[in-house]
N, C-alpha and C positions, 0 to 999 in steps of 0.2 A: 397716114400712119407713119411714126417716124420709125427710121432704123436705129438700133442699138448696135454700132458694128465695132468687133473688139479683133483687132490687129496683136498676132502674137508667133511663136518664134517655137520651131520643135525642141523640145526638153527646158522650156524654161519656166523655171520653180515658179519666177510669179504669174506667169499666166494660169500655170496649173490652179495656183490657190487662187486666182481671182476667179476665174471660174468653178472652182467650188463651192467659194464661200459666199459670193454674190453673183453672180450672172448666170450661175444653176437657178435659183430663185426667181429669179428677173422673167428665165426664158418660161420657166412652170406656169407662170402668171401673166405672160405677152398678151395672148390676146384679153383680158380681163383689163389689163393697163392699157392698152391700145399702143404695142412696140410693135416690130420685129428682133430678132436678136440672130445676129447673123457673125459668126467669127471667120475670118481669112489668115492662111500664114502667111506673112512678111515673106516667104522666102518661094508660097508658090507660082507656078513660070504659066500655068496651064491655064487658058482662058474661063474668065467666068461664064459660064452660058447665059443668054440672053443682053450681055453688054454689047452695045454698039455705040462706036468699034469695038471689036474682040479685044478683052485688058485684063490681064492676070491678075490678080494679088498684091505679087510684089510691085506689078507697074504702079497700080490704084495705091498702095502707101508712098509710094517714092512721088506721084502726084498731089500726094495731100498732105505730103512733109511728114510721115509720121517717119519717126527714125529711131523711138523707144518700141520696148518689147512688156510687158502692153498695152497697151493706146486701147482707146476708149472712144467713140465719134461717136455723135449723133447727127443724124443725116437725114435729110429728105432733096428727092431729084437733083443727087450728087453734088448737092451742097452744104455744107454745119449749120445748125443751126441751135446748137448750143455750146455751150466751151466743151473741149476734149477734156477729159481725163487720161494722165501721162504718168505709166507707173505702177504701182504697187508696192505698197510697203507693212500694211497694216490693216486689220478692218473695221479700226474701229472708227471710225468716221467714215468710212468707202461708202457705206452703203445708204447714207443721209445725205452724201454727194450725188451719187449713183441716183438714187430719186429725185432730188436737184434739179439733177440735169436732166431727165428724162421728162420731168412735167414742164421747164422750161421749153423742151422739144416739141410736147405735145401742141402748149399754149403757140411756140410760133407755128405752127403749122392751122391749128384755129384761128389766130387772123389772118394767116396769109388768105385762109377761106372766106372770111368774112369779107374780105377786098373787093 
């Protein structure tokens, strides 16, 4: 199952509304889609539990080059597997991206299975 993990920043306008207006939706409907939807702030220090090694928030963006506020990954065993989504501006295409990307997610993670 792929991750839905969205990288975002305290008080910032656009993550508020991305999560609003899509990724409230997204996460209502997870297991139906077959995601997780997991969000991290960019700025927290405090280890995630069950990562090995022990790796904060902020370490896992600064490792995966996100440097916008906010980022969009799709992930499985800590690696992308679909193009990020970088940003927020509008919604009115986000959310035909947003599914995009997350069936692209799905499908590699069904061949990787099929291998």
């Amino acid at each position: 199952m792929p991750t839905v993990l969205m990288f975002s920043l305290p008080g910032c306008a656009f993550c508020e509304r991305l999560r609003a207006e899509q990724l409230i939706h997204l996460h209502r409907d997870a297991a139906r889609i077959g995601v997780r939807v997991v969000e991290l702030s960019m700025t927290d220090r405090r280890p995630i539990p069950g990562t090995e090694p022990p790796e904060s928030p902020a370490a896992m963006a600064r490792r995966l080059g996100v440097r916008l506020a906010p980022s969009v990954l799709f992930v499985s065993n800590e690696r992308e597997i679909a193009p990020r989504l970088e940003g927020y501006g509008s919604p009115d295409f986000y959310g035909a991206y947003l599914d995009e990307r997350t069936a692209q997610a799905r499908q590699a993670i069904a061949e990787h299975v099929r291998r």
